[in-house]
C-alpha positions as CSV (number, residue, x, y, z in Angstrom):
1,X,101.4,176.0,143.5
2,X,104.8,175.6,145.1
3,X,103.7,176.8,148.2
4,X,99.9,174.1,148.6
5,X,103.5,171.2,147.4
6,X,105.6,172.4,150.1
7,X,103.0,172.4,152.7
8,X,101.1,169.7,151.9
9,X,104.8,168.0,152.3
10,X,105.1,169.6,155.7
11,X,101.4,168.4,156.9
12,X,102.1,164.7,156.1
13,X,105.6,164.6,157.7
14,X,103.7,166.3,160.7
15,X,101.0,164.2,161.5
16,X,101.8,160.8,162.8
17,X,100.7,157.7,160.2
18,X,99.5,154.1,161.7
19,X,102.7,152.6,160.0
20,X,104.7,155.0,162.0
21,X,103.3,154.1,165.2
22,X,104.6,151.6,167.6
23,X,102.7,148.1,167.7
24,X,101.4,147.7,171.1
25,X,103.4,144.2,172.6
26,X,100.2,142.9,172.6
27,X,99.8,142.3,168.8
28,X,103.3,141.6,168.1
29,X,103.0,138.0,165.9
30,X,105.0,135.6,167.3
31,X,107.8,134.1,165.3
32,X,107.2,130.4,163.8
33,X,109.2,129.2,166.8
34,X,108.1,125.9,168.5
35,X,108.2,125.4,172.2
36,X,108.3,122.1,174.2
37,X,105.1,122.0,175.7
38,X,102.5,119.6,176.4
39,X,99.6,122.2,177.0
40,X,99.8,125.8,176.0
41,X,99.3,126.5,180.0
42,X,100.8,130.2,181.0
43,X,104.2,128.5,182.2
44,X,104.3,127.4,178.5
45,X,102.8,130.9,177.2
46,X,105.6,132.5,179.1
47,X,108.5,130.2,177.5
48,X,107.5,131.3,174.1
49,X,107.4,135.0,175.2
50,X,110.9,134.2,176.7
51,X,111.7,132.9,173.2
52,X,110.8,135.6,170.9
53,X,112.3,138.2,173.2
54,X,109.7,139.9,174.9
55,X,110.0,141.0,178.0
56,X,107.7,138.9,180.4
57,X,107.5,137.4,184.3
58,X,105.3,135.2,185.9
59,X,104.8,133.7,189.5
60,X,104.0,130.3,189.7
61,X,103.7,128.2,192.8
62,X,104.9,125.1,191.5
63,X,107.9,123.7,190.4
64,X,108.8,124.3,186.7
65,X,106.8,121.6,184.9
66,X,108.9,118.4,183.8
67,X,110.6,118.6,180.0
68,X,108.4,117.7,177.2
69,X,109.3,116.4,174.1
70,X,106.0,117.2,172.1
71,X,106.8,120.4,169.9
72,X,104.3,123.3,170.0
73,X,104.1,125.7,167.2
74,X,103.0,129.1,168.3
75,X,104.2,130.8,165.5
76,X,101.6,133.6,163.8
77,X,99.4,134.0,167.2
78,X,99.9,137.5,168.5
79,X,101.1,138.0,171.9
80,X,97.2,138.5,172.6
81,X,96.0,135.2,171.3
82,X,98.9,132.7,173.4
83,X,97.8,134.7,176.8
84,X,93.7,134.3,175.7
85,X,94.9,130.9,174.7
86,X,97.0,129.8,177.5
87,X,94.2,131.2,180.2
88,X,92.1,128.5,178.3
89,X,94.2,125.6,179.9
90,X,94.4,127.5,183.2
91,X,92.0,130.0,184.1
92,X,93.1,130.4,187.1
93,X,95.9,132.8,185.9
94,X,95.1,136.4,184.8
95,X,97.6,138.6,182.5
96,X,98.5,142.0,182.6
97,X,100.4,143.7,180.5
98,X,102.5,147.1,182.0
99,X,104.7,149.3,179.6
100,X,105.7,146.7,177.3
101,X,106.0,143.9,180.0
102,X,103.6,140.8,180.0
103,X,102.9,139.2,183.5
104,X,101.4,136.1,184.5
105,X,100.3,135.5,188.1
106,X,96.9,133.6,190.2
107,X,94.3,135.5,189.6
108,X,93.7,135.9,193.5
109,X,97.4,136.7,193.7
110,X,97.3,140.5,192.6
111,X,95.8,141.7,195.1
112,X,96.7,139.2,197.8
113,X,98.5,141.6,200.4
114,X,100.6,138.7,201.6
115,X,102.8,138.1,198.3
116,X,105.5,139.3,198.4
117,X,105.7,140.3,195.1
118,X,102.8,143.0,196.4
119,X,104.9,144.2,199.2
120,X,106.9,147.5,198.9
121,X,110.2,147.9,198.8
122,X,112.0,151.0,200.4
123,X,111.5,154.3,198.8
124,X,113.7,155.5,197.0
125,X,115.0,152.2,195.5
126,X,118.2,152.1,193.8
127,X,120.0,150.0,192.0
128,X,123.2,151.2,191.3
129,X,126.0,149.6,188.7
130,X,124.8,146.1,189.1
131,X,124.1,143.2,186.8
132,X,121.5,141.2,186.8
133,X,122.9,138.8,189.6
134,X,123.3,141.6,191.8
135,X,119.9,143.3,190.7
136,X,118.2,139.7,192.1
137,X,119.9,139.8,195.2
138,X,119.0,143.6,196.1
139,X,115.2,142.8,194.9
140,X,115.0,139.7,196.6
141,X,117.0,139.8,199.6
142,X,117.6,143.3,200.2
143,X,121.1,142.2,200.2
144,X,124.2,143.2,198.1
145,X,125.6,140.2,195.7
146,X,128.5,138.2,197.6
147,X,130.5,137.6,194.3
148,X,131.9,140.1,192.0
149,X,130.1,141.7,189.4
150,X,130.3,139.3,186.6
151,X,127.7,141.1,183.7
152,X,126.9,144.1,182.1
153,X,126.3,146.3,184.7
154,X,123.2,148.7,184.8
155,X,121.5,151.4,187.0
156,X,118.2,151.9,188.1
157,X,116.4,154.1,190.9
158,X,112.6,153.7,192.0
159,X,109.9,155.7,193.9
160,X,107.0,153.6,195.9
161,X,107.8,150.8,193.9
162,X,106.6,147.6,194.7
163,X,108.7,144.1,194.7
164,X,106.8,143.3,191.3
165,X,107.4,147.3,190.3
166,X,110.6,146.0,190.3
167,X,111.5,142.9,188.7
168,X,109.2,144.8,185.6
169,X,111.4,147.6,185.5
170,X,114.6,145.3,185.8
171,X,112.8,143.5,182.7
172,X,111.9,146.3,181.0
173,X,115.7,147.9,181.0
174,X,117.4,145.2,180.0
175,X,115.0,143.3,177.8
176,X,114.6,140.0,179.8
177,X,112.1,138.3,181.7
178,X,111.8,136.9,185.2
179,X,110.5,133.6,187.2
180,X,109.1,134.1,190.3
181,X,108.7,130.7,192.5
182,X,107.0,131.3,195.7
183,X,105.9,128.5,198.4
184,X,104.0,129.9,201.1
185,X,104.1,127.0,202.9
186,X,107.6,126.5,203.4
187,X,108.2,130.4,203.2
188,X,110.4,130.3,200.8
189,X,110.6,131.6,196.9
190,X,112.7,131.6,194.1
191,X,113.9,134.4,191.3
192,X,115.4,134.1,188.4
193,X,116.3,136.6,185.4
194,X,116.5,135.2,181.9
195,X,118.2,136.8,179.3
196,X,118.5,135.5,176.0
197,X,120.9,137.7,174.6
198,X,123.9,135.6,176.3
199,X,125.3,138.6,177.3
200,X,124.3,138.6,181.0
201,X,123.7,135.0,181.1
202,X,120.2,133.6,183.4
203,X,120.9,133.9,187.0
204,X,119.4,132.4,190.0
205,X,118.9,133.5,193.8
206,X,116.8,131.6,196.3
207,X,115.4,134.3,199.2
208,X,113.9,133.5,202.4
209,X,110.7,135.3,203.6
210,X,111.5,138.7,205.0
211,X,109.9,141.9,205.5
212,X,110.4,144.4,202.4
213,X,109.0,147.3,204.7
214,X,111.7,149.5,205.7
């Protein structure tokens, strides 16, 4: 009888339980955290995803929209319901979610071979003890930060990794998210990390149009 205990014991220890498993990102429930929006629109779904900490990006080609001072309570949706929710104001953006990272872009602009977010970068690329200021510039600019390393620095190397490949791995190390502003008409784009830990603080680098190809 001490033997069917002991491995009955064993068996249950060995065979994974739905309350052991991780929670996809997807059906995390938002904490009851308001954000100042005026629509749930993706820039608005991606401020809340800012604000509970998960790590998200989205590429907008508009300016960030203008303060609001009407409260928006998105606490108890899942991660799920705000992107379903936020596509309802603007269904012109589609979602995708990549190892934990949440990204809102155009719909068209995923497979548009002239974003640069879809271009690739040099293979291997390597980020080597920089913070996130210096991280922006190599990603964006292909340039090494003029000012000294102020944050936490980090590492990071990539194979056939795209721009986007990128800023998601960036975001998925160091638990923040990222803005990308582009405006193909003036050739010109904007990127900034956010990290609401404090620790690195948000950072900001404005890139001219290049070519990523090596």
């Amino acid at each position: 009888m001490r033997k069917l205990l002991t491995a009955l014991v064993l068996c249950y220890f060995a065979v994974p339980h739905p309350a052991a498993q991780s929670v996809s990102v997807l059906d995390r429930v938002l904490p009851g955290e308001s954000v100042f929006c005026d629509r749930l629109t993706p820039d608005c779904a991606f401020i809340a995803l800012y604000k509970a900490g998960i790590p998200a990006g989205i590429e907008t080609q508009h300016p960030p929209p203008p303060d609001s001072h009407q409260r928006m309570d998105v606490g108890g949706l899942t991660v799920r319901e705000l992107l379903a929710k936020s596509l309802e104001a603007d269904p012109s953006y589609e979602w995708r979610e990549t190892k934990g990272v949440v990204v809102l872009r155009k719909r068209s602009a995923w497979t548009d071979s002239a974003s640069l977010l879809n271009s690739r970068l040099q293979s291997p690329f390597v980020l080597a003890d920089v913070d996130l200021v210096g991280a922006a510039y190599l990603i964006a600019r292909n340039e090494a930060d003029p000012k000294p390393r102020e944050g936490r620095p980090f590492s990071l190397t990539l194979e056939n990794a795209t721009l986007l490949d990128a800023l998601n791995a960036v975001a998925r190390e160091q638990r923040v998210s990222w803005q990308w502003m582009a405006f193909p008409e003036q050739a010109f784009s904007g990127l900034m990390f956010l990290d609401r830990s404090g620790q690195q603080g948000a950072s900001v680098v404005v890139t001219r149009k290049r070519s990523l190809e090596q």
